[in-house]
N, C-alpha and C positions, 0 to 999 in steps of 0.2 A: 749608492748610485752615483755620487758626484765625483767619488775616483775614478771611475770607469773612464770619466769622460778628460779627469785632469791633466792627463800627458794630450791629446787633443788642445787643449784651452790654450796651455803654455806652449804650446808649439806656434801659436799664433800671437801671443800676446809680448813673447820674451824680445823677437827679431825689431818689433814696433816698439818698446821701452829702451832695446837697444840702440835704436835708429834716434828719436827723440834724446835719448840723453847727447847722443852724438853730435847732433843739431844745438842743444842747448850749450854745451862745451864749444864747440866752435864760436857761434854767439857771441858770447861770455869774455872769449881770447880776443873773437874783432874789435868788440867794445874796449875791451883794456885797452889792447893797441893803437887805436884809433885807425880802425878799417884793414889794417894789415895784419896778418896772423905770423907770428915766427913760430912755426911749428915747431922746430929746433928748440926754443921755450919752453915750451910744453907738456910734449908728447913725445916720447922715445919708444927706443927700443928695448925691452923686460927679458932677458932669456929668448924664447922661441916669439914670442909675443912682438908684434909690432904695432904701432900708435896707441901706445899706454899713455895715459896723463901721470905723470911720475916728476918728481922732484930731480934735481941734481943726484941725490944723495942713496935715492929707491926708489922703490912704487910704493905710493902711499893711495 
């Protein structure tokens, strides 16, 4: 019975885990920086993908 309902559940649960990590990553970059975010820092561009948190070197 709990399959039936699991593509329902995570439809709702993935966008909010999504959203919240989001929030927590930016956070995380204001505090290091001291209120300023240098996105450029951070977050790039991965292939087709944009605002990945990824090192210089690749997406880790």
């Amino acid at each position: 019975m709990s399959d039936y309902y699991s593509a329902l559940v995570s439809k709702k649960i993935f966008p909010k885990l999504d959203n919240l990590a989001d929030r927590k990553l930016r956070g995380w970059a204001k505090r290091r920086e001291k209120g300023n975010i240098n996105k450029d820092k951070y977050w790039r561009t991965v292939g087709e993908r944009n605002w990945c948190v990824s090192t210089e070197i690749g997406f880790e």
